[in-house]
N, C-alpha and C positions, 0 to 999 in steps of 0.2 A: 328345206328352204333353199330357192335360186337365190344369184347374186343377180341382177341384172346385165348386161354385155355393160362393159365401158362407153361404148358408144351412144348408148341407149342413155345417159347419163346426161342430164342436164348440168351443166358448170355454170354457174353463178359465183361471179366472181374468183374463181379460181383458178388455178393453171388450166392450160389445154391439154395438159398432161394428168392430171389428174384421174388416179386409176387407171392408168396406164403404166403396167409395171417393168417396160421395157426398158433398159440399161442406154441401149441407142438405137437411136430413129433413121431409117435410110434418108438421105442428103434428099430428094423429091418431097418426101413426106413432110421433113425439115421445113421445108420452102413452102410448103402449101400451110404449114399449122404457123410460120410466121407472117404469110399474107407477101410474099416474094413469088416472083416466079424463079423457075429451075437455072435458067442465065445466072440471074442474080445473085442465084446462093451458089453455085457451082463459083459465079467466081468471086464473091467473098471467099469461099474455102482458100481457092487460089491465092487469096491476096493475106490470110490468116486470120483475117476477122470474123470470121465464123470457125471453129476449132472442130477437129475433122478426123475420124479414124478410119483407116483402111481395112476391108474386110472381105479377105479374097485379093484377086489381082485387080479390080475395075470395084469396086461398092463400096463409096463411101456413105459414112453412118455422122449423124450428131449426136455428142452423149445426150444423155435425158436432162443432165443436171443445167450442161450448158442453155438448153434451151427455156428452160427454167431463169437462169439468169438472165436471159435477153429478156424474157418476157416483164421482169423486174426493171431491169439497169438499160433498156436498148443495146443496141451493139456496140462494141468497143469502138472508140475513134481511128479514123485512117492513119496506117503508119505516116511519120514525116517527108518519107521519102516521096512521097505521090502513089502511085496506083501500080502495082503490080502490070505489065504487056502481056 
């Protein structure tokens, strides 16, 4: 017996992540499964409101879990200080 792809996978009501058993999501991939464009989330990273691992010199990843929590709780609110330049 096959499994069927993940992709192939209807989600009803469940994560986007759902059978997807990757640990973390390249920062583009991030951005499209939270309905952001690549600006956006590049510079959330930058500002720390999206939480960001480096992998190599230049690829940043979002864990799987964090993106799990957004999709629960939204995004953390903007630091006090105003907006990262």
């Amino acid at each position: 017996m096959t499994t069927p792809h993940p992709a192939s996978i209807e989600h009803v009501g469940g994560s986007v992540l759902d059978g997807d058993p990757r640990i973390l999501i390249p920062l583009p991939e991030a951005a499209e499964r939270l309905g952001i464009s690549r600006w956006q989330a590049y510079k959330l990273a930058r500002s720390g409101r999206l939480p960001t691992t480096r992998l190599g010199a230049r690829d940043l990843h979002v864990p799987a879990a964090v993106l799990r929590r957004i999709e629960q709780e939204g995004l953390p609110p903007a630091p006090e200080g105003g907006e990262v330049a």
